[in-house]
ZADOZA-894258 format. One line per 8 residues: number of its first residue (from 1); their letters; for each residue x, y negated, z of N, C-alpha, C. Coordinates in steps of 0.001 Angstrom, whole numbers, plus 500000, padded with zeros to 6 digits. Example, Ala and Ser with C-alpha at 12.3 -4.5 7.8 and 13.67 -1.06 7.14 Angstrom:
BEGIN
1 = AS = 513190 505690 507800 512300 504500 507800 513200 503300 507800 | 512850 502250 507080 513670 501060 507140 512900 499970 507870
This chain:
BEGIN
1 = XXXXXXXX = 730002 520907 139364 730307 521236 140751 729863 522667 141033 | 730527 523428 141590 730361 525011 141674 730120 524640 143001 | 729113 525563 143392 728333 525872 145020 728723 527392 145452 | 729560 527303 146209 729710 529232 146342 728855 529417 147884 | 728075 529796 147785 727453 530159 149424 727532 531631 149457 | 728542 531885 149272 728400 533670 150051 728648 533686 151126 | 727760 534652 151544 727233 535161 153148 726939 533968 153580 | 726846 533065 153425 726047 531941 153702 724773 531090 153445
9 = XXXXXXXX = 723435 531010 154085 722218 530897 153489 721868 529146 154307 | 720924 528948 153730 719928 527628 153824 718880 527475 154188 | 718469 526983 155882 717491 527149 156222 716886 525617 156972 | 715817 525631 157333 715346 524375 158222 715917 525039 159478 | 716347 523380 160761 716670 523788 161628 715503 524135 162825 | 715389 524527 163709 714240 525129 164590 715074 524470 166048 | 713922 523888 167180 714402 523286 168721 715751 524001 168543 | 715340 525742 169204 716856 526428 170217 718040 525564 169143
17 = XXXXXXXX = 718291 525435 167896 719192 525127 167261 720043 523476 168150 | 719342 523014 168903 719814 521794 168653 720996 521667 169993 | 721634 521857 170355 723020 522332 170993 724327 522545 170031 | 723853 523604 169260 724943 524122 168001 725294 522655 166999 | 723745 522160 166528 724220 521265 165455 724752 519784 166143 | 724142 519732 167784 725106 518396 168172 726367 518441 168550 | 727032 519528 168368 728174 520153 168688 728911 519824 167260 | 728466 520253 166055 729009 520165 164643 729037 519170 164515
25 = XXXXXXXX = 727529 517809 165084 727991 516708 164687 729089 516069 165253 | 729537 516403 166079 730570 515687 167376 732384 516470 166880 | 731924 517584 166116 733571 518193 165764 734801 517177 165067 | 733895 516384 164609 735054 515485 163735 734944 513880 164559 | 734831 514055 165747 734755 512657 166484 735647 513671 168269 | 736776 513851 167844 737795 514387 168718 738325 513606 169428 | 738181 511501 169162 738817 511095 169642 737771 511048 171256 | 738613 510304 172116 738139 510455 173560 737093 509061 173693
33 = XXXXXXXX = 737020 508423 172555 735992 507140 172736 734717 508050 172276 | 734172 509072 170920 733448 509168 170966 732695 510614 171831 | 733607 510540 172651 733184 512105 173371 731655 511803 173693 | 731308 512820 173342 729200 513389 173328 728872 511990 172537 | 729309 511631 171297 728651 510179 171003 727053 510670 170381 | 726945 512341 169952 725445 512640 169358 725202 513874 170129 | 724597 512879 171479 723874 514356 172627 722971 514784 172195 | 722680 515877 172743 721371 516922 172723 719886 515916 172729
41 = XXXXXXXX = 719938 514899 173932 718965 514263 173759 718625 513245 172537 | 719545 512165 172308 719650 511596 171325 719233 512394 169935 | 719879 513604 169231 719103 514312 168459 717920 514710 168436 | 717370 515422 170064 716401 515790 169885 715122 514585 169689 | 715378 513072 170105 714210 512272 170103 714434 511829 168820 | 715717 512484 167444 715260 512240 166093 714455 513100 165518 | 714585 514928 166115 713316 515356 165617 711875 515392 166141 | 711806 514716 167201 710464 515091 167229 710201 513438 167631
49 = XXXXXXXX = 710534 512600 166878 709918 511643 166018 708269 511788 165422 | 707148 510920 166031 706238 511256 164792 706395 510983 163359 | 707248 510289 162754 707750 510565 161509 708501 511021 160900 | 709272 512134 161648 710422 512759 161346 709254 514760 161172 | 709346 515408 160012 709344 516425 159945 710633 517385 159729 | 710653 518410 161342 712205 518866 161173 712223 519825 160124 | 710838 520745 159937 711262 521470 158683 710941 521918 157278 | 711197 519937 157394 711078 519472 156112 712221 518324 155846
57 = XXXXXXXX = 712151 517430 156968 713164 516735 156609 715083 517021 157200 | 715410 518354 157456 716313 518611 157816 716486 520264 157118 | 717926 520157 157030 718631 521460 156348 719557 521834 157609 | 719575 523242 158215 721135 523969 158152 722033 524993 156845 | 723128 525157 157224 723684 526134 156251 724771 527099 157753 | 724382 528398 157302 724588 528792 158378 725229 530610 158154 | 725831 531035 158616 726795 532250 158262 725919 533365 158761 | 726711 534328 158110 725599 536070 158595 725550 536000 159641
65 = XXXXXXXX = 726279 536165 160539 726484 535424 162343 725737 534416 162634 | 724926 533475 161682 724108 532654 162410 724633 531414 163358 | 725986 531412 162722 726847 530036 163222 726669 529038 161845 | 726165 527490 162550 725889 526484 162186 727220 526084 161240 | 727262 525811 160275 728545 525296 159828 728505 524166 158745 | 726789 523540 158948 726320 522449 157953 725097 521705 158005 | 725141 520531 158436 723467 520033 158742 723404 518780 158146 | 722266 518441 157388 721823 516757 156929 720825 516862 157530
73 = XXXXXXXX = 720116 515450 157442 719029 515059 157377 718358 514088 157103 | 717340 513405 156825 717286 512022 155877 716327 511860 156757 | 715980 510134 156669 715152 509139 157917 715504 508094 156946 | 713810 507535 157027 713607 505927 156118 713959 505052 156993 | 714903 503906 156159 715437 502985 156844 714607 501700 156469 | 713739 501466 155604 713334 500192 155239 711649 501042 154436 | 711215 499766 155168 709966 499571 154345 709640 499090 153334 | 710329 498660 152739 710288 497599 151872 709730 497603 150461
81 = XXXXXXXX = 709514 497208 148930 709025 497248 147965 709934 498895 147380 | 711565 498632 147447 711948 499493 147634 712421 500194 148278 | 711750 501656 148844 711852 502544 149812 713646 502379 150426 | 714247 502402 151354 715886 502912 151737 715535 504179 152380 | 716181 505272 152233 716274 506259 152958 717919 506671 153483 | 718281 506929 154856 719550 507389 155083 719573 508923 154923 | 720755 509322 154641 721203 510713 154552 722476 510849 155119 | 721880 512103 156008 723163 512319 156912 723941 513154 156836
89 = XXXXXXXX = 725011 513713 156472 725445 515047 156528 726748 515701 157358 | 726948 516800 157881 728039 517019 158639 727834 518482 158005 | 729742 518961 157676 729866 520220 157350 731403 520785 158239 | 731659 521403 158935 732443 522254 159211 734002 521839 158534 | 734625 521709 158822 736183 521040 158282 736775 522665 157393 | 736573 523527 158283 737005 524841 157800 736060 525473 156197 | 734848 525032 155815 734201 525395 155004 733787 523992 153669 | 734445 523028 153775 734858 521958 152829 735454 522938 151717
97 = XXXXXXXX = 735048 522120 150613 735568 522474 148910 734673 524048 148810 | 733508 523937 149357 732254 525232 148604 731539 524300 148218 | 731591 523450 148273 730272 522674 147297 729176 522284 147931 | 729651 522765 149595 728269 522886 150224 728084 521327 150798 | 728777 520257 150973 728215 518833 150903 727362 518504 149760 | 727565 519015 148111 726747 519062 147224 725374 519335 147564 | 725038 520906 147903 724277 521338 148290 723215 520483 149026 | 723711 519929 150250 722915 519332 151206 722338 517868 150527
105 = XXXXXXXX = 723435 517354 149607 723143 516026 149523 721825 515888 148134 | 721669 517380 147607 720379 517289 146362 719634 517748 146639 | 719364 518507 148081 718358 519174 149272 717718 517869 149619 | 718853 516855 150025 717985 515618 150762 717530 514539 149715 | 717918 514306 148409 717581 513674 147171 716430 514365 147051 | 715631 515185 146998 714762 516003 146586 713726 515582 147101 | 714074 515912 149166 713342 515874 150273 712303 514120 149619 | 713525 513203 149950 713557 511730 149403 712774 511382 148202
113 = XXXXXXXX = 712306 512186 147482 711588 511705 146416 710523 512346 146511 | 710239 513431 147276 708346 513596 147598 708308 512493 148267 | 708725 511989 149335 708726 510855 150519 708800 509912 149713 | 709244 509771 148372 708706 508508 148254 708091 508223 147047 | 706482 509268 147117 705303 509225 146302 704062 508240 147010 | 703403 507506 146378 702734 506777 147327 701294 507263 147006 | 700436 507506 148167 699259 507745 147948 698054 506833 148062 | 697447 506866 146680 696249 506119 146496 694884 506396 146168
121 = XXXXXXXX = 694308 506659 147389 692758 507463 147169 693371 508958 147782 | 692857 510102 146455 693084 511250 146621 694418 511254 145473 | 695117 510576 145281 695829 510364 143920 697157 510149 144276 | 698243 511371 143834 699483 510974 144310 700593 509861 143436 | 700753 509424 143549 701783 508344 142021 702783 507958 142657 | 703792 508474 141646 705218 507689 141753 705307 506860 140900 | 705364 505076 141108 705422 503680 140511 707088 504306 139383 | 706323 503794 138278 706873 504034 137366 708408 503169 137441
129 = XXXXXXXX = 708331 501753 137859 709672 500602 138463 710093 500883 139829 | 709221 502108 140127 709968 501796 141939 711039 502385 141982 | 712175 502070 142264 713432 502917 142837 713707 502973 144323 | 713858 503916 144501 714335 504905 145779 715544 504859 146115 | 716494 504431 147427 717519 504209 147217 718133 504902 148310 | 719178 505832 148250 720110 506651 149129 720688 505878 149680 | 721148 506117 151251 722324 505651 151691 723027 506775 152296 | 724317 506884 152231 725233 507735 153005 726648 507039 153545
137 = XXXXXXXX = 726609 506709 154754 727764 505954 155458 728535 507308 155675 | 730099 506882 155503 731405 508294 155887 732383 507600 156381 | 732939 508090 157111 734415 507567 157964 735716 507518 156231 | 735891 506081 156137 736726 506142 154679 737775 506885 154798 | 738370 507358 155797 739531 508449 155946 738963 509530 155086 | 737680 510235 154914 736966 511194 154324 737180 511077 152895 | 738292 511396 152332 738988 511681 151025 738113 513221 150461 | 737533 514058 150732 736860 515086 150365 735556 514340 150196
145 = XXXXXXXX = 734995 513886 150858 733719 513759 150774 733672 512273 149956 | 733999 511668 149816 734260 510792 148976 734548 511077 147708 | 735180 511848 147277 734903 512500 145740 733556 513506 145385 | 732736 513612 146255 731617 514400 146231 730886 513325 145811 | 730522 512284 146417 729718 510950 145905 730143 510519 145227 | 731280 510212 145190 731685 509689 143163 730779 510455 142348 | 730892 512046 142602 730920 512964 141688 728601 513286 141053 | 729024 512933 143114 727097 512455 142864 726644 511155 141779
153 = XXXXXXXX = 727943 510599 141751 726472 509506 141204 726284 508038 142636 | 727067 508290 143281 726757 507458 144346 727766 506046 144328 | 727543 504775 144648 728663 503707 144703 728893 503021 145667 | 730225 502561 146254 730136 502102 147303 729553 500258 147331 | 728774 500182 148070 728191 498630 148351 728644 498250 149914 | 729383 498898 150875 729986 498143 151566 730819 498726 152394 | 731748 497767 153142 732503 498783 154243 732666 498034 155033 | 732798 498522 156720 733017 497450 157877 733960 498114 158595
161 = XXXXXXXX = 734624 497866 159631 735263 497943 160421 734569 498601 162379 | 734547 499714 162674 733991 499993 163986 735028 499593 164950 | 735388 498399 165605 736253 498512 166546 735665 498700 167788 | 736045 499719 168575 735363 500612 170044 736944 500372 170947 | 736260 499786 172386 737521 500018 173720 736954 500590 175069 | 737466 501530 175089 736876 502076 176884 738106 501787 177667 | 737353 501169 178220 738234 500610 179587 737435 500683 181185 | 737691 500837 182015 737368 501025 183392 736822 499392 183969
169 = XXXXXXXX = 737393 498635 183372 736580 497602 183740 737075 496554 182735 | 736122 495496 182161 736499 494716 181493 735977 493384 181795 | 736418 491996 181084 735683 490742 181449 734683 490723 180112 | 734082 489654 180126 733457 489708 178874 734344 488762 177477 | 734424 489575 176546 735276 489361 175295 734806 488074 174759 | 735935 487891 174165 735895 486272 173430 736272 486679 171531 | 735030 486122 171217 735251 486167 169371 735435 485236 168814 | 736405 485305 167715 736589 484165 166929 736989 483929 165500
177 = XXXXXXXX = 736509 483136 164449 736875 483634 163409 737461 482810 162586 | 738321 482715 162000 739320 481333 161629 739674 482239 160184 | 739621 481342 158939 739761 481727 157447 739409 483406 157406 | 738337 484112 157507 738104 485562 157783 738991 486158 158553 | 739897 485640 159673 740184 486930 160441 739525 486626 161489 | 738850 487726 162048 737894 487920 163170 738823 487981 164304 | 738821 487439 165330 739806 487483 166623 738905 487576 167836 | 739424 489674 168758 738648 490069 169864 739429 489738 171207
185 = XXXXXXXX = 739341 489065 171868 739932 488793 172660 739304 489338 173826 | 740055 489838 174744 739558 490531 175847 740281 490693 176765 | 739810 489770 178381 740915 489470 179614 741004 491029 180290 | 742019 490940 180690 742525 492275 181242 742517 491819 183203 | 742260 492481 183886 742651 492162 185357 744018 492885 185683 | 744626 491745 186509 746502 492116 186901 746686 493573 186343 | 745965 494266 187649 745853 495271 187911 746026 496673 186878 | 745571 496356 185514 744829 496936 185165 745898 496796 183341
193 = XXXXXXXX = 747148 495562 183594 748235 495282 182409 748793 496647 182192 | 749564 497459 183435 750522 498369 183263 749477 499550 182436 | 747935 499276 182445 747592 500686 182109 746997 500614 180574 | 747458 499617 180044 746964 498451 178777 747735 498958 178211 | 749063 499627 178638 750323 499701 177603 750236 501163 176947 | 749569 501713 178088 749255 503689 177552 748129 503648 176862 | 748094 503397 175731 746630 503813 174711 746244 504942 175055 | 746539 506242 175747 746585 507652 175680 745669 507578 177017
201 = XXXXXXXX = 746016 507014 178028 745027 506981 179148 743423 506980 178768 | 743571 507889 179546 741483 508142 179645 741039 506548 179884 | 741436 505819 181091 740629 505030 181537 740651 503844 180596 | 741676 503728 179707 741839 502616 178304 742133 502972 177034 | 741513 503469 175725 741689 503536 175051 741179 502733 173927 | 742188 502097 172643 741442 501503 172040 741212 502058 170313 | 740591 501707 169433 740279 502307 168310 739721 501525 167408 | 740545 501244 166271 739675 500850 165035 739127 501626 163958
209 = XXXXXXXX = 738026 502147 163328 737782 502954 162473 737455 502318 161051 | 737746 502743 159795 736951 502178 158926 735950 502862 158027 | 734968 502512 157584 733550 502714 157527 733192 502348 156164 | 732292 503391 155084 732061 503088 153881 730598 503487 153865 | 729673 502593 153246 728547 503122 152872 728450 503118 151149 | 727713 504435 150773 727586 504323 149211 726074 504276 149161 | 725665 504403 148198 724049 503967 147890 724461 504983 146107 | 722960 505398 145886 722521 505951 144663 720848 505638 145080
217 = XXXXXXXX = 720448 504755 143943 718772 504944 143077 718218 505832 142375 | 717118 506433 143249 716620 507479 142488 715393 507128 141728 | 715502 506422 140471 714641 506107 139643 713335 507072 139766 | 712386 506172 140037 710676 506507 139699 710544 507135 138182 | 709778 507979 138170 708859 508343 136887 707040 508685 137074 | 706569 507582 136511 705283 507682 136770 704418 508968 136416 | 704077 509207 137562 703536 510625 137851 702323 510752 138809 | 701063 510973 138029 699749 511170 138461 699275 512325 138521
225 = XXXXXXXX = 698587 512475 140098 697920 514114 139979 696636 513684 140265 | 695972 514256 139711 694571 513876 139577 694117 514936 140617 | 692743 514566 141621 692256 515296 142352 691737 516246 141943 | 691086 517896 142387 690338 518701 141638 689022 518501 141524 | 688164 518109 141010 687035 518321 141155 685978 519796 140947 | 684942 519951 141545 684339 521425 141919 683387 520549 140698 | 682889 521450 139406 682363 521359 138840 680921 522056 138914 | 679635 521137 139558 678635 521889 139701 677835 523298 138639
233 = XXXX = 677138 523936 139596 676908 525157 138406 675738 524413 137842 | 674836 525054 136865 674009 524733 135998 673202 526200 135098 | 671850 526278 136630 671508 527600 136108 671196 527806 134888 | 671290 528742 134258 670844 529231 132307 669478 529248 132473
C-alpha cells in the first residue's frame, strides 16, 4: 500500500479543532435523516472523557492550509479477558486512494496496543495469549474502504441493517418477525397519508442503510520491562 501525503502532515487534534472535524464527520451523511447526527457537543464529551486522551488517542491529517481532511480515533469497547477497542475513521471523499485510511488505521493499531499493556506493580507486560481485537463498522456501500481492510488484514463478523424514519408525528410502531423477516409497521394519521407518498419531504423521510463491521486481532507478545533500580553507592 503506497501512502502519498504530500503537503499533507499528521497531527493530534487540539479543542479549537472540534467544529472542522464534526463537520468531516457529517460530510458523508448528506442524507436529511442524519443532518448534525455528530454535533460539536456529542464529540466534544468524547474527548474530554476521563478515559479518552485526545493527544494520544486521536489523529488529524490535515493540508498546508490547515484544512481537516482526515480524523480517527479509537475508544475501548469491552472490558473483558479480551480487550475490544473501536476505531473510527473519516477521510475526505476528494482525498481517498492516498493511502491515507491506511495511514490512520496503523496510527490507531499502534495507539491500541500500548492500551493494551497491562500493568503489574512497576512492571509493564503484554500477556503473551492475550489478543487485542479491532473493530471498524463502515456504511457497506463503502467499496474503497472496504478494500483497505481486506488489504489490512481485517474480516467481516457482521452486518445489520440501520432502518431510520423522520416523521412529524408518529404512533408507536409495531414489530414482527415471521421465518426471519422482520416486519416495521407504523400507523400513519389521515392527515398525514398524502405526505407518506413524497419520501423527499422534510417532514417524512424514510431510509434503510446497510452496515458492516470487520474485526482484526492484534496478537500479544510477551513483553516485560523491568523497573530501574538506583543502585546504592559504596564508599572505597
Amino acid at each position: 500500500m503506497i501512502i502519498r501525503l504530500h503537503q499533507l502532515s499528521a497531527r493530534a487534534p487540539r479543542l479549537q479543532d472540534l467544529s472542522a472535524v464534526a463537520r468531516l464527520i457529517n460530510i458523508q451523511e448528506e442524507n436529511p435523516l442524519y443532518a448534525g447526527q455528530c454535533s460539536e457537543e456529542k464529540l466534544r464529551s468524547i474527548w474530554q472523557d476521563a478515559y479518552f486522551q485526545l493527544s494520544q488517542d486521536a489523529w488529524l491529517i490535515v493540508t498546508r492550509q490547515g484544512e481537516i481532511i482526515g480524523y480517527a480515533d479509537v475508544q475501548r469497547q469491552s472490558e473483558q479477558s479480551e480487550p475490544i477497542f473501536a476505531l473510527r475513521l473519516y477521510v475526505d471523499p476528494e482525498y481517498h486512494g492516498r493511502g491515507i485510511e491506511s495511514l490512520l488505521i496503523r496510527l490507531g493499531e499502534e495507539r491500541i496496543r500500548q492500551l493494551g499493556l497491562v500493568i503489574v506493580g512497576d512492571q509493564q507486560i503484554i500477556v503473551g495469549n492475550q489478543q487485542i481485537k479491532v473493530r471498524i463498522s463502515i456504511d457497506s456501500s463503502s467499496e474503497r474502504l472496504y478494500e483497505v481492510l481486506l488489504y489490512e488484514g481485517y474480516c467481516l463478523i457482521q452486518q445489520f441493517l440501520c432502518m431510520s424514519i423522520a416523521m412529524e408525528q408518529m404512533a408507536e410502531p409495531f414489530f414482527s418477525a415471521v421465518d426471519g423477516m422482520l416486519t416495521l409497521q407504523v400507523e400513519l394519521q389521515p392527515h398525514e397519508s398524502s405526505q407518506a407518498r413524497n419520501q423527499h419531504s422534510s417532514a417524512d423521510v424514510y431510509q434503510t442503510q446497510k452496515y458492516a463491521i470487520y474485526e482484526k486481532a492484534l496478537g500479544g507478545q510477551r513483553r516485560i520491562v523491568e523497573p530501574k533500580v538506583a543502585l546504592p553507592c559504596v564508599a572505597g
